[in-house]
C-alpha positions in Angstrom: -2.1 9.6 -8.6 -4.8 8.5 -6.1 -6.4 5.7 -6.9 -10.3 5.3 -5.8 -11.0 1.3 -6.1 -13.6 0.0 -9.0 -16.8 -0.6 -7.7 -20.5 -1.2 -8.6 -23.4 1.7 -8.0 -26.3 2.9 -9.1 -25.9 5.9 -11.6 -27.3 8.5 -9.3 -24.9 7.5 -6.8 -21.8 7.1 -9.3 -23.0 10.6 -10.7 -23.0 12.0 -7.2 -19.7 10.3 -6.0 -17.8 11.7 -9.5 -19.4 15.3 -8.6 -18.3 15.2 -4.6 -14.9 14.1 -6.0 -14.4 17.1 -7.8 -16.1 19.8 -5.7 -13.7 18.2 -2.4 -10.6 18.9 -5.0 -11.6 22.0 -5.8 -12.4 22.9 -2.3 -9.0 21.1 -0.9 -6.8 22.4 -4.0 -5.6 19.2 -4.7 -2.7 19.2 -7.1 -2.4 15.0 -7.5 -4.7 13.5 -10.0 -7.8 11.1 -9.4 -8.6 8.1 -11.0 -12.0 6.0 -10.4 -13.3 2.6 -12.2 -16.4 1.8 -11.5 -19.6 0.1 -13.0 -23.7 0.4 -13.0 -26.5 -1.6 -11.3 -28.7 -1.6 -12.3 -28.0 -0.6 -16.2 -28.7 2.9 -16.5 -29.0 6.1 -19.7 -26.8 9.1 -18.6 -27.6 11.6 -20.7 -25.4 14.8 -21.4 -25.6 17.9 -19.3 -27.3 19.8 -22.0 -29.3 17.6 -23.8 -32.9 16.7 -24.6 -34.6 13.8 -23.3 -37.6 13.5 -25.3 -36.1 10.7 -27.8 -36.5 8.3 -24.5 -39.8 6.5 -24.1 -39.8 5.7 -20.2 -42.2 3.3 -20.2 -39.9 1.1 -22.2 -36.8 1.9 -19.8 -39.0 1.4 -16.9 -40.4 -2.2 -18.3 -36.4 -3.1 -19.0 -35.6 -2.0 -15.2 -33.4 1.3 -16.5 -32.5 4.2 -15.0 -31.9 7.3 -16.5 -29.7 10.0 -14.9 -28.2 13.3 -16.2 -24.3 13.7 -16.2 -22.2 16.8 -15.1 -20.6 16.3 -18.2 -21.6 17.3 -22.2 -22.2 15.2 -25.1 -25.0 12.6 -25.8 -26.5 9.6 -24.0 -24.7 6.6 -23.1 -26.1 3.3 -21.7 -24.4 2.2 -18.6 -24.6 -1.6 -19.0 -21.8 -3.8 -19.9 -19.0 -1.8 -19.5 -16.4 0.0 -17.2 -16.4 3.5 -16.5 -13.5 5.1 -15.6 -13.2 9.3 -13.9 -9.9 11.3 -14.1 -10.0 14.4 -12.1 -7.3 17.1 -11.5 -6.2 20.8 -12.0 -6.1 21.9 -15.5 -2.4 22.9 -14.4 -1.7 19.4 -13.9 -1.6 19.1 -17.7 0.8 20.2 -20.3 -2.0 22.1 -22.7 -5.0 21.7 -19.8 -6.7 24.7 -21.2 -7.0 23.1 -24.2 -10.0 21.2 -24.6 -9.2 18.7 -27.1 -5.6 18.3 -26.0 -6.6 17.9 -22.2 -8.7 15.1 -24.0 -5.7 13.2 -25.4 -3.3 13.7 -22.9 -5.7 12.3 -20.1 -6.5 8.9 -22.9 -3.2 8.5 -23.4 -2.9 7.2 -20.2 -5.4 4.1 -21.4 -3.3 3.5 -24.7 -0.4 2.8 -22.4 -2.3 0.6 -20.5 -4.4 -1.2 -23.2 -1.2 -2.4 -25.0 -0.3 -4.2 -22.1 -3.5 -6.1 -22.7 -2.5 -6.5 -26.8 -5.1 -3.7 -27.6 -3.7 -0.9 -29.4 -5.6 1.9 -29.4 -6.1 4.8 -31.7 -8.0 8.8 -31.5 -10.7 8.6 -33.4 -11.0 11.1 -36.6 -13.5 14.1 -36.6 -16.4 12.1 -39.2 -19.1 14.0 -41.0 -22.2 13.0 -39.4 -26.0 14.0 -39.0 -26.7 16.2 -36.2 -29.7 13.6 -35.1 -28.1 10.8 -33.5 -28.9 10.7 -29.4 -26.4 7.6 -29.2 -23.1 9.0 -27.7 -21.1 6.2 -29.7 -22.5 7.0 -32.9 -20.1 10.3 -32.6 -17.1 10.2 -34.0 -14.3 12.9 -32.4 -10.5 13.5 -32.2 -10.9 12.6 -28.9 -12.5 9.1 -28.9 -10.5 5.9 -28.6 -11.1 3.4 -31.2 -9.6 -0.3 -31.8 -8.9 -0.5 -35.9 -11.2 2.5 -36.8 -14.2 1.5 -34.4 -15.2 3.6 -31.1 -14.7 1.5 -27.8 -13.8 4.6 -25.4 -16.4 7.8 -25.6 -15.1 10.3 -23.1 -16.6 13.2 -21.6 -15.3 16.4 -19.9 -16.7 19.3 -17.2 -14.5 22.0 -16.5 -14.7 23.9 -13.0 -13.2 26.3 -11.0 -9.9 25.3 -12.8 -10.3 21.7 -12.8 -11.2 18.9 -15.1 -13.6 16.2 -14.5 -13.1 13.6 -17.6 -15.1 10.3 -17.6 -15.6 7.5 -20.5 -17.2 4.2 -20.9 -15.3 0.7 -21.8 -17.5 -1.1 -23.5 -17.3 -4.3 -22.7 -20.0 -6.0 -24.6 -23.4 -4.8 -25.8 -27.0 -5.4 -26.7 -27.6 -3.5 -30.3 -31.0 -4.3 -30.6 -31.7 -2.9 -27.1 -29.4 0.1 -28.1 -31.9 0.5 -31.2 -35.0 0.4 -29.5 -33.9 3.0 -26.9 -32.2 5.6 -29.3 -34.5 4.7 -32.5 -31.3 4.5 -34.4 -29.4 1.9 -36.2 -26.3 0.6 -34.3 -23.3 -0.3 -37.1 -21.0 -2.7 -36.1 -18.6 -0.6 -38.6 -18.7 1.8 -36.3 -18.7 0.7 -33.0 -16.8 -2.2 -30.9 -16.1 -3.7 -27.7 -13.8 -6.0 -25.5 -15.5 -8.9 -26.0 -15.7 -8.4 -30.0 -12.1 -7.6 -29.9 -10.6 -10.4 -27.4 -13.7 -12.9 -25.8 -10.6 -14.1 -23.4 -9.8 -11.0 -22.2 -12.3 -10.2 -18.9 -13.6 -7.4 -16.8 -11.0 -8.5 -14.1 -7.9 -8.2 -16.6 -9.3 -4.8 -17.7 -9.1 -3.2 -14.3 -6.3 -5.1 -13.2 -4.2 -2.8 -16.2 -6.2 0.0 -15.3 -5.0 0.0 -11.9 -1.5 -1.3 -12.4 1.4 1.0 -10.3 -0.9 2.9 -8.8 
């Protein structure tokens, strides 16, 4: 597995860097998997491929120094802030069910159970929930393919799919800010719901984190 180091970028520049990974794979037909870390400065809204922006209020983001970017990948928004992102690319091959969606999902997090336990973190997959169509708020979505800590979400992962290869990238939230979270999706953020690092361990740092994430490669 080739391992690109974690560093700190703007989103359009992380967005870019995840999208040039991929498209040089595809282009190089690279068989070995890729896995990135990296983080956002300044704090930044990535929203899903697909969706709407009209819930954000710019003004607001602007006054709070955030940018907004659009992802490669589906789902909802996220805010980049606190947290550690990680990218996994390689051919669909590469994986035992890879043209399965949801599978390819679980076999690729699997990877950050094994690693999480060697932090003391055990990690779950989330369970499908019923839930109102509404929420903006990418955490506030509950599926099989979400890693949670004791029934909470900590990992949302996203995937793109391309010329036979799978781009899949998720946010580590590391801490957060709910009432900033509130005023920028206009929706209440549960604490039964969600979690984060420093909720789950306050000893445990962003160093330790990517120190296991990197570990033998």
């Amino acid at each position: 597995m080739k391992y690109i180091p974690y560093e700190v970028k703007t989103g359009k520049e992380n967005m870019q860097i995840d999208s040039d990974l991929l498209d040089n794979a595809i282009t190089n037909d690279v068989t070995e998997p890729i896995f990135r870390l990296y983080g956002w400065s300044p704090a930044c809204i990535s929203l899903g491929r697909n969706q709407n922006d009209c819930f954000l209020d710019y003004d607001f983001l602007k006054s709070q120094k955030i940018d907004v970017v659009r992802r490669l990948t589906g789902g909802r928004a996220l805010l980049h802030d606190d947290e550690i992102t990680y990218s996994f690319i390689c051919p669909s091959s590469y994986l035992s069910q890879g043209e399965h969606v949801i599978s390819s999902y679980k076999e690729i997090c699997r990877i950050l159970i094994e690693k999480f336990k060697k932090l003391g973190i055990e990690l779950s997959f989330g369970t499908n929930k019923q839930i109102k169509t509404g929420f903006d708020y990418c955490m506030l979505l509950s599926t099989g393919a979400d890693l949670c800590y004791k029934g909470k979400k900590l990992i949302g992962s996203a995937q793109c799919r391309k010329q036979g290869y799978i781009l899949q990238h998720g946010s580590i939230l590391y801490d957060y800010d709910r009432f900033l979270l509130e005023k920028i999706f206009g929706e209440e953020i549960s604490t039964d719901e969600i979690t984060c690092i420093k909720d789950i361990d306050k000893n445990i740092t962003k160093k330790d984190i990517i120190e296991i994430l990197t570990l033998d490669f």
